[in-house]
C-alpha positions in Angstrom: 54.8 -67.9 4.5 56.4 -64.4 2.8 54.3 -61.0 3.4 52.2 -60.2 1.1 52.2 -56.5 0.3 49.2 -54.8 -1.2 48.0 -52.5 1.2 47.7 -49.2 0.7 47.3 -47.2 4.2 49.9 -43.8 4.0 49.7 -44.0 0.1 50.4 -40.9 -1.1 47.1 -40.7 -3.9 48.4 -38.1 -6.7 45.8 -37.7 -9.1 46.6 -38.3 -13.2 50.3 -39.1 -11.7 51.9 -38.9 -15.3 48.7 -40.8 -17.5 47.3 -37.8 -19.2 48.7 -39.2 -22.4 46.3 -42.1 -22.2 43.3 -40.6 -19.7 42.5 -37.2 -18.8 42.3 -36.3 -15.4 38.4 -35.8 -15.9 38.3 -39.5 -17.0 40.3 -40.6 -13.7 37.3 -37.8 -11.7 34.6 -39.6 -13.3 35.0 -43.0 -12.0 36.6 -41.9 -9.0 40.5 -43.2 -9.8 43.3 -41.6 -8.1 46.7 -43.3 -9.1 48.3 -44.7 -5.7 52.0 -44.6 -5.2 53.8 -46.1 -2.4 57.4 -46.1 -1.4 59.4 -48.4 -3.6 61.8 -49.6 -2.1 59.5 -50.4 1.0 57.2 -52.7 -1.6 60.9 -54.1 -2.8 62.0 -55.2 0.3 58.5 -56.3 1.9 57.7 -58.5 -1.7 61.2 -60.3 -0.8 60.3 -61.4 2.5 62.9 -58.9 4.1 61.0 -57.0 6.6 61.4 -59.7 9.5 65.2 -59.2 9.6 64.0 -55.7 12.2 66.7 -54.2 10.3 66.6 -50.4 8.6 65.9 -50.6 5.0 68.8 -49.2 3.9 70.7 -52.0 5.9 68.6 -54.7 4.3 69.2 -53.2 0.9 72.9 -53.3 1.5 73.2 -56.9 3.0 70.3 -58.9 0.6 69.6 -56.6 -2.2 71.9 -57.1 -5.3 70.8 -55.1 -8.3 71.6 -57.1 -11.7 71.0 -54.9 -15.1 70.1 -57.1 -17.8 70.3 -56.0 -21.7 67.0 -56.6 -22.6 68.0 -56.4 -26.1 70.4 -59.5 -26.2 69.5 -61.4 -22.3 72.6 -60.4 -21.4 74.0 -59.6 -18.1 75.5 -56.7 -17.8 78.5 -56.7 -15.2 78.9 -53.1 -13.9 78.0 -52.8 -10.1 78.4 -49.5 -9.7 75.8 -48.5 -12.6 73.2 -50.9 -11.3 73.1 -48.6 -8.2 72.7 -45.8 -10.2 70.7 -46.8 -12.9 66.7 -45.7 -13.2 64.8 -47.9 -15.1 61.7 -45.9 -15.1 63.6 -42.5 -16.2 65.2 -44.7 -19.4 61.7 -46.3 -19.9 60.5 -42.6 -20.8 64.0 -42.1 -22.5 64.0 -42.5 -26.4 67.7 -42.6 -26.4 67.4 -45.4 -23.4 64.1 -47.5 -24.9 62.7 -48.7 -28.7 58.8 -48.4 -29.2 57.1 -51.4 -29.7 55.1 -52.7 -32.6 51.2 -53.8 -31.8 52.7 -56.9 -31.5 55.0 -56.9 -29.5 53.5 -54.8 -26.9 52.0 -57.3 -25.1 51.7 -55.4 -22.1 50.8 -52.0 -23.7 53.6 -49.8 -22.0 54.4 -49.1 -25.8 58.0 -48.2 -25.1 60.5 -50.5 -23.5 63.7 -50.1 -21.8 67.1 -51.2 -23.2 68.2 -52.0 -20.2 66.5 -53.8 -17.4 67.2 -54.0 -13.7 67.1 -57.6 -11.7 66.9 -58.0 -7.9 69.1 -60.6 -6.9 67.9 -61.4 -3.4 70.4 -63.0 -0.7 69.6 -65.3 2.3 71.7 -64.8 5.5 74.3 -67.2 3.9 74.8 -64.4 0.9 73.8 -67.4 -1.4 71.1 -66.4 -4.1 67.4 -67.1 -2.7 65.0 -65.6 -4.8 65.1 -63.3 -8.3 63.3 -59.6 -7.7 61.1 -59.3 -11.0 60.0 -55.2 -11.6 56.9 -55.7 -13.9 54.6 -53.0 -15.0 51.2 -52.9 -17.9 48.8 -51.0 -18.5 45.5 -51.4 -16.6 42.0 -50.1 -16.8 42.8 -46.6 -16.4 46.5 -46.3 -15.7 49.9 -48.2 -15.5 50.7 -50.8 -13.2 54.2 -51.0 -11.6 55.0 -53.7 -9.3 57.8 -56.3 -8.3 57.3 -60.3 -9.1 59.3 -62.6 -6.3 60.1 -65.6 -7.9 62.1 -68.5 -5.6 65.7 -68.9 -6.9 65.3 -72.5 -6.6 62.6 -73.7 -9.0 61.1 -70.4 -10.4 57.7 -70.3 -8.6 56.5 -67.7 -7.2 57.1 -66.5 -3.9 55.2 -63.3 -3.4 53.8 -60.0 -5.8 53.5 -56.7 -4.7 52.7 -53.1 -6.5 53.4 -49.5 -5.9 51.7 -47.9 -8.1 48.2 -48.8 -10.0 45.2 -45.8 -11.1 42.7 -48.8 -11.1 38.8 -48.7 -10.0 38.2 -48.6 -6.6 36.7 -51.7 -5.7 37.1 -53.6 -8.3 40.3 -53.1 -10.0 42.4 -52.0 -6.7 41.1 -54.8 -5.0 43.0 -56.9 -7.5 46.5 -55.1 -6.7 45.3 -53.9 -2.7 43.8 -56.9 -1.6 46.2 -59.3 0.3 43.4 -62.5 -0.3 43.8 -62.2 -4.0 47.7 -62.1 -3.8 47.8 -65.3 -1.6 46.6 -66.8 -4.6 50.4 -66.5 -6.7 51.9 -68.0 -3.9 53.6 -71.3 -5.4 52.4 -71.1 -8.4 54.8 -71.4 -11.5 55.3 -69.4 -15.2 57.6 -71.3 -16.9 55.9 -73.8 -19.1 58.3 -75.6 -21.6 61.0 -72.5 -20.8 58.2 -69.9 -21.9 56.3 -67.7 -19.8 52.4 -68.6 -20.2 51.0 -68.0 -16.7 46.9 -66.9 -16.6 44.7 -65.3 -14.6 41.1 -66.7 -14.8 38.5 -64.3 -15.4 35.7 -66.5 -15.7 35.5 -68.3 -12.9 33.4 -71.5 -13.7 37.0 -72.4 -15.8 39.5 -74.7 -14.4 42.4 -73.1 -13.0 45.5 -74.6 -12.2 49.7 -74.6 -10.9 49.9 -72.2 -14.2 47.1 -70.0 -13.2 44.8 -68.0 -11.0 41.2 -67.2 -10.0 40.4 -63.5 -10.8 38.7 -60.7 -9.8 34.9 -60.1 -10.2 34.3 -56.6 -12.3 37.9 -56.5 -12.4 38.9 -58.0 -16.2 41.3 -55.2 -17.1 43.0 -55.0 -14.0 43.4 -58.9 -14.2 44.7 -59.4 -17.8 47.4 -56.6 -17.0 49.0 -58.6 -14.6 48.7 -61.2 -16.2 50.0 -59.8 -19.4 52.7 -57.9 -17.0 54.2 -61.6 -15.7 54.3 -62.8 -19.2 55.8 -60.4 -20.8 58.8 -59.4 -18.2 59.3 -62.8 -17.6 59.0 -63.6 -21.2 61.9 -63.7 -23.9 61.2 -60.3 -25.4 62.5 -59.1 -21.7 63.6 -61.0 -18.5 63.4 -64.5 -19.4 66.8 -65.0 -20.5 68.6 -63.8 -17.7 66.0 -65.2 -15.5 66.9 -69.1 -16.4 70.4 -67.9 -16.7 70.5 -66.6 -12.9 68.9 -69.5 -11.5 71.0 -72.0 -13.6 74.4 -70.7 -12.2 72.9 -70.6 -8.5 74.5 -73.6 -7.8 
C-alpha cells in the first residue's frame, strides 16, 4: 500500500503566493484561503513510495529518482542528463521564451501558458529497473493553482499514489480534496488511459456511478474536484505527457 501524501502539518502558508493575477489577496482574506506550500521534493519522493528506504532524501533522489525532460511540443524525449537536473519547469512555465499561451481550447486545465519542455520522473526499484512514471501536474482550482505529482505504476499505467504541494483552495471543502488522505485512497488503482487517451473523472454528483476510470468527489468541493480532474487529463493527455508516457512504459521491458 504506497503513502499517501496530503497532509499539510509544517506547511509554510504564504498568502496570495504568486495568484494576484487571477485573485487579490482580499479575495483569498475573504474566504479565508491561504495558499499552502510544502517541500517538493519531500511530496516527490513520499508520492513514489520512497520514504521507507530510511534513507536521506538526497540519497533517494540519487539512487531512484531519474529526471526525463520531455518536448511537449513533439512527445519527444529529450536525451540530456545533465539539463534535466538543472532544468525548472515552473521558472519556463512563467517564461515566454520557454512556454506558448494557450487558446480557450486548449487550455483545458486553465494554467493558460504551457511549458515547452516538460520534466518526467522516472522512478527505479532496488533492481534500478523502471517501476513507476513521476507525473508533475498542476490546474487551476477555486481560488488558486494546483501543483502536484501523479504516480502512475510503470507496469500497466494505473495509478499508484497522488500527492500536492501547493493548492490556495477553501478550507474545508476544497483543501480537504488535496489535504485529506481518505479522498486520495480513492486513485489508488484506478486507471486513465481509455483507448490510449486520457479520460479519467472525478464524480461530483454522487448518486452517479463511478467506476476503474473514475472517482467519488468531494462535497462543497466542485472546483477543487474538476481541477484535478482536468489536471490528470490534460498532463497525461496528448497535448502534453501522453506520448512519452506510453513511450516510457512500452520500452520498460
Amino acid at each position: 500500500m504506497p503513502l499517501l501524501i496530503f497532509i499539510i502539518s509544517g506547511a509554510l502558508l504564504l498568502s496570495g503566493c504568486g495568484e494576484s493575477d487571477t485573485v487579490s489577496n482580499n479575495d483569498l482574506k475573504e474566504h479565508g484561503v491561504k495558499v499552502v506550500r510544502l517541500d517538493k521534493r519531500l511530496v516527490l519522493v513520499e508520492t513514489a513510495g520512497l520514504v521507507e528506504k530510511r534513507i536521506s532524501v538526497v540519497k533517494m533522489m540519487e539512487q531512484y529518482v531519474e529526471p526525463q525532460l520531455v518536448d511537449l511540443r513533439t512527445g519527444q524525449l529529450i536525451d540530456d542528463a545533465d539539463f534535466a537536473v538543472t532544468y525548472d519547469q515552473e521558472q519556463a512555465e512563467k517564461d515566454p521564451d520557454q512556454s506558448i499561451e494557450l487558446t480557450r481550447i486548449e487550455d483545458l486545465a486553465g494554467i493558460k501558458r504551457r511549458e515547452n519542455i516538460g520534466k518526467l520522473y522516472l522512478i527505479k526499484g532496488d533492481n534500478g529497473d523502471l517501476d513507476k512514471i513521476l507525473v508533475p501536474i498542476r490546474a487551476y482550482g477555486r481560488f488558486s493553482m494546483i501543483y502536484g505529482f501523479l504516480a502512475l505504476e510503470a507496469e500497466d499505467l494505473t495509478i499508484f499514489n497522488i500527492g500536492f504541494y501547493q493548492h490556495g483552495e477553501t478550507p474545508s471543502l476544497g483543501a480537504e480534496f488535496v489535504n485529506d488522505p481518505g479522498v486520495a485512497k480513492r486513485f489508488v488503482g484506478k486507471k486513465i488511459f481509455r483507448n490510449g487517451h486520457a479520460d479519467f473523472s472525478v464524480i461530483i454528483n454522487h448518486s452517479t456511478f463511478y467506476d476503474e476510470y473514475s472517482v467519488d468527489g468531494v462535497s462543497g468541493a466542485s472546483y477543487t474536484s474538476r481541477a484535478v480532474e482536468r489536471a490528470i487529463n490534460y498532463w497525461c493527455g496528448t497535448s502534453a505527457f501522453g506520448p512519452a508516457i506510453h513511450r516510457i512504459a512500452g520500452k520498460r521491458d
